[in-house]
N, C-alpha and C positions, 0 to 999 in steps of 0.2 A: 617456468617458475623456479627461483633458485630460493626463495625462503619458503617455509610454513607460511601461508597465512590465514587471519583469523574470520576473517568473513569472503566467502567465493559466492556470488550471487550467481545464477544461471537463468539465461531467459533472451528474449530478443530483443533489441535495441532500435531504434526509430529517431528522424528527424524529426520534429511539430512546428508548423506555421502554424502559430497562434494568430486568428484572424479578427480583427472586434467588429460588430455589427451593429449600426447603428439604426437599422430600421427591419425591426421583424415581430413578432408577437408571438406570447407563450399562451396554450391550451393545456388545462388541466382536469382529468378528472377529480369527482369531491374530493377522495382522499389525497390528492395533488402526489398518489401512487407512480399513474402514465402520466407524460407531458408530453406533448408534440411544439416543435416549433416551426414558426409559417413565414416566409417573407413571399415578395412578389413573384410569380410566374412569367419565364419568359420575358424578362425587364433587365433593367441593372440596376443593380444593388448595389448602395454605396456602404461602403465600410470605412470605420476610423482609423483601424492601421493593424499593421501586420507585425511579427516579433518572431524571427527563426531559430529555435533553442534546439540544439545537437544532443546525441548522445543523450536521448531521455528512452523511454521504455518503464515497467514493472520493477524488474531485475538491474536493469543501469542507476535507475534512481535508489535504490538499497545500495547498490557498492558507492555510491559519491557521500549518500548520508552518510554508512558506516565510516567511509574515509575521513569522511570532517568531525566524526568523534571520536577518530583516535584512534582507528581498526587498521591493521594491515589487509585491506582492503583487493580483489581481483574480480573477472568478470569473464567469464564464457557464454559467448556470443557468437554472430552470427553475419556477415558483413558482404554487399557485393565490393567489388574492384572500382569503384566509383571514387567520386573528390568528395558525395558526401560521408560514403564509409571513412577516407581518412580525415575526414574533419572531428569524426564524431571519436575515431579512435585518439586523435591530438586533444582530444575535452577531456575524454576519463582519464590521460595520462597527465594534463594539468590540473586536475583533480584526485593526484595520485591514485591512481585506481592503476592495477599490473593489469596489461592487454595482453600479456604471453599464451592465453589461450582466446584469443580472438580468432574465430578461423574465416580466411577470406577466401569470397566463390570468383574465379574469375567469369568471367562475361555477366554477370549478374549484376543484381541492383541492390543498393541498401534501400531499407522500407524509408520512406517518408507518409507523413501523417497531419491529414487539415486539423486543426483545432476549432470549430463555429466558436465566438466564447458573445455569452449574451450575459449579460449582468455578472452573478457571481459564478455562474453554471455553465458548462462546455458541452458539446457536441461534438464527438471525433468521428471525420471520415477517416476509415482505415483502408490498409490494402496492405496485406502479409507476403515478401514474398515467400517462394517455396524452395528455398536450400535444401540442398539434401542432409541434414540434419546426421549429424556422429560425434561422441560425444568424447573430445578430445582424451589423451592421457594426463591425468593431474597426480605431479608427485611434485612435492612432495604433497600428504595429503591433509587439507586444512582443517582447522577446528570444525568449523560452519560450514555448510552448504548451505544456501538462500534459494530456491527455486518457485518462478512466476512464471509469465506469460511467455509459450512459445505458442508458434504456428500450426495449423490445422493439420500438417503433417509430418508429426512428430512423436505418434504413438510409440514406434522403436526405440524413437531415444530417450523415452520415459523408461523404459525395460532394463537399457544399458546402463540408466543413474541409479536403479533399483540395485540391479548386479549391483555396480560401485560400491555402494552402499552395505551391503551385504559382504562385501571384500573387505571394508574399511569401517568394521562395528567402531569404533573410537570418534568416527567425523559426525556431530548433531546434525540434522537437518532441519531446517524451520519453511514451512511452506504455504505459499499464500497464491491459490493457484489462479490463474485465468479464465477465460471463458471458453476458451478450448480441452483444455483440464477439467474445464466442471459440465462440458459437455459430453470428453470420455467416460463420465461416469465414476462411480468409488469404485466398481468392481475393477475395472481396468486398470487404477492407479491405486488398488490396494495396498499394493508391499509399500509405495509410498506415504499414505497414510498411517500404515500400522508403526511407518521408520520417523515418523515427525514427532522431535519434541516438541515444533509449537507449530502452530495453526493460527490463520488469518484468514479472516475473509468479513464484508458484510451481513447485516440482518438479511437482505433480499438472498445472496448468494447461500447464504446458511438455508434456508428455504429450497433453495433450487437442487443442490447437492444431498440433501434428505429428502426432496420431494413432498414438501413442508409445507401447505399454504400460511404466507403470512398475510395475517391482519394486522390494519392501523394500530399498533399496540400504543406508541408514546404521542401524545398529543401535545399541543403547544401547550406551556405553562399555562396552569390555570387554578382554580380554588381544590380541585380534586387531587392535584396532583401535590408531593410533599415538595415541597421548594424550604431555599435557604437564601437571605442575601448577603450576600459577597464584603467583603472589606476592602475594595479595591485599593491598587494606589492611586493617586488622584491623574497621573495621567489615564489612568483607565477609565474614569469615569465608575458609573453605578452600574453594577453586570447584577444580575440573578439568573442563577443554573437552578436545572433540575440537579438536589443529587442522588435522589432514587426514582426507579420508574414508576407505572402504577402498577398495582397490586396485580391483574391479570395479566403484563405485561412481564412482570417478575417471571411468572409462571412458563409464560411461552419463550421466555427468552431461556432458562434453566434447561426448558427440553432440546432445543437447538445446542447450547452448549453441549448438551449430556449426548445427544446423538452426534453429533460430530468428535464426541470424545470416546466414543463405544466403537470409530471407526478407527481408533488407534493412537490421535495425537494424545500428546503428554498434558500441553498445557491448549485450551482453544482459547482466542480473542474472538468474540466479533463485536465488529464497532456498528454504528449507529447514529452516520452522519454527526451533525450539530450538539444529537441528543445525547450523546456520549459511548463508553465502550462498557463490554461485558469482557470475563474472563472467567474460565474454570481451571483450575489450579491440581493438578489429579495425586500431587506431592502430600496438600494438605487439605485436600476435598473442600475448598472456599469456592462459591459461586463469587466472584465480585462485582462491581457495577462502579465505573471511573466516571467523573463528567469534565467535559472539554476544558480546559483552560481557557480563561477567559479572551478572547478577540482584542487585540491592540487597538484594531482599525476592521472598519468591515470587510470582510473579503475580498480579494481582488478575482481569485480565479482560484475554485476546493480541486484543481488537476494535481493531485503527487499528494493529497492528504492523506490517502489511504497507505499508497507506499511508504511515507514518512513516519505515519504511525509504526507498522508493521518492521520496519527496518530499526526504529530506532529502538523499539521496546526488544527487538532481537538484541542490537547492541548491547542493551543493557544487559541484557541476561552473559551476555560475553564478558562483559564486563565485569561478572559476580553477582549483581542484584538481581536480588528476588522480584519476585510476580507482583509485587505489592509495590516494589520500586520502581520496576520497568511499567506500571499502569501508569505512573505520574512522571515518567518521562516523557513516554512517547507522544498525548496529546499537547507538548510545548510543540515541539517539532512541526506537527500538525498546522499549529495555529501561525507561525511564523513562514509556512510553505506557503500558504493560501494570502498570505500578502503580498505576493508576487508571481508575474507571469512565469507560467513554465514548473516545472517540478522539482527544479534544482535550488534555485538560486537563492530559496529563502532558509534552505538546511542550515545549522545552525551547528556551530562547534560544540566541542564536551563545556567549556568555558562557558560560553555563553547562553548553554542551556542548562548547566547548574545554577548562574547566574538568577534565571527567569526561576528556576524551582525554589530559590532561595527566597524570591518574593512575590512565590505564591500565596494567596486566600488561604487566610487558616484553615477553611475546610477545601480545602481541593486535596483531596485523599482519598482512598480507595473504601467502598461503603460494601459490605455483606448483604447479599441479596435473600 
């Protein structure tokens, strides 16, 4: 690294054969909570087609977003000596993304990763590999740290970004962790939680990381619930959001914030699929409640939705705006990822995503919970 720069995501990085299925069947229980999906036993299964997208991951997909809105963007990772490690390093560098701290294992493998996608919903087979994990020297040192998903054997290098961190009180951290991370537990990734200005995660994962049973809180629109309808533009047709939850919903989502904000972070998001995002603001003590942007087109594939929110609504905050602004950035981002295969390809510029906020729904804005 020979500049500053403004966003360094950290996390590991993966090939995805996105696979489309054309004959399988979904099971849900009532609250369409668990799903299982079933195709044939022991037969062949035909598929519609396949689509190989490089260079995606947690952490990869924040440094490409941040880059397409304007961030001096970098990315520490983790790479075998393979054609796909250097395919996926020639993507973030054609996505300006700085790979100077990519560290490459020789004899080793970069991860590649199945995508099942059945309607709008995915299924990833995974396989991590297990690098020996060290967590490069970054100078000079950047505004943002971004840190997601690494590998199941990476408690150490959690320790050493904490160090860092603690070396370099000036660099914000924004952290949206993994399932590996949320399996180390809060005690183990303390220093890290108590160094995060902002926090990301879902309603499910907010649950899991407090040890929180969630209930069905938001239910599909219905007469109980407050709704608003939309002024679309007419390419969009007639949308109705929720734009607040319901009343017991308010309650249990406020506690999930509030515990996850007692663990340290400054600002917590957690989002809520389709049904929109939460935010607690600990600057000016606002619980908020965002609801989606409205869908161009329905879904093609919600893979990098979660990423795209969380990176973008970082961005913003880099960018100067407030909590209030970055809630009505991040879910464009969102809805424009999910119209396209893959987690990259639907991110969207600073341009073009001012553009979509400029003609947003009069009420698409941030509500008091």
């Amino acid at each position: 690294m020979h500049k500053q720069l403004d966003f360094l995501a950290i996390g590991d990085i993966t090939t995805d054969a996105f696979i489309k299925l054309k004959e399988a069947s979904v099971s849900c229980d009532i609250d369409k909570e668990n799903c299982t999906i079933s195709m044939r036993f022991a037969d062949k299964v035909p598929y519609e087609s396949v689509e190989v997208v490089r260079a995606v991951g947690n952490s990869p997909n924040a440094s490409v977003s941040a880059s397409r809105l304007g961030l001096a963007s970098g990315l520490v990772t983790d790479i075998g000596d393979d054609e796909n490690g250097r395919d996926c390093t020639d993507t973030l560098k054609q996505e300006k993304v700085d790979t100077s701290l990519v560290t490459i294992h020789k004899g080793e493998k970069t991860n590649y990763h199945y995508v099942l996608m059945y309607e709008a919903e995915r299924t990833i087979l995974v396989k991590h590999e297990e690098y020996s994990y060290k967590l490069p020297a970054i100078e000079p040192a950047p505004k943002w740290i971004y840190l997601s998903s690494l590998g199941g054997n990476s408690e150490q290098y959690h320790s050493e970004l904490a160090d860092y961190l603690e070396s370099n009180p000036g660099v914000q951290l924004a952290f949206q962790p993994g399932t590996f991370q949320m399996k180390l537990g809060r005690e183990k990734l303390k220093r890290l939680y108590q160094r995060s200005a902002l926090f990301f995660c879902n309603k499910e994962e907010a649950g899991r990381i407090l040890s929180f049973p969630i209930p069905p809180l938001l239910k599909e629109v219905s007469e109980s619930s407050r709704t608003e309808d939309l002024n679309p533009s007419p390419s969009r047709g007639s949308t109705t959001i929720s734009v607040l939850p319901l009343e017991k919903g308010e309650l249990h989502i406020k506690k999930l914030l509030s515990g996850i904000g007692a663990l340290g972070p400054k600002t917590v998001v957690i989002t809520d699929g389709p049904k929109g995002a939460y935010a607690y603001d600990s600057a000016t003590d606002e619980y908020l409640f965002m609801p989606i942007y409205p869908d161009p087109k329905p879904p093609v594939s919600r893979t990098g939705a979660g990423d795209a929110f969380a990176s973008t609504f970082t961005s913003a905050i880099i960018l100067g705006k407030s909590v209030k602004e970055a809630l009505t950035w991040a879910p464009i981002n969102s809805a424009y990822v999910v119209q396209q295969i893959g987690a990259q390809k639907g991110l969207l510029t600073r341009a073009e995503l001012e553009n979509y906020l400029a003609s947003a729904p009069e009420n698409y804005t941030p509500a008091h919970l």
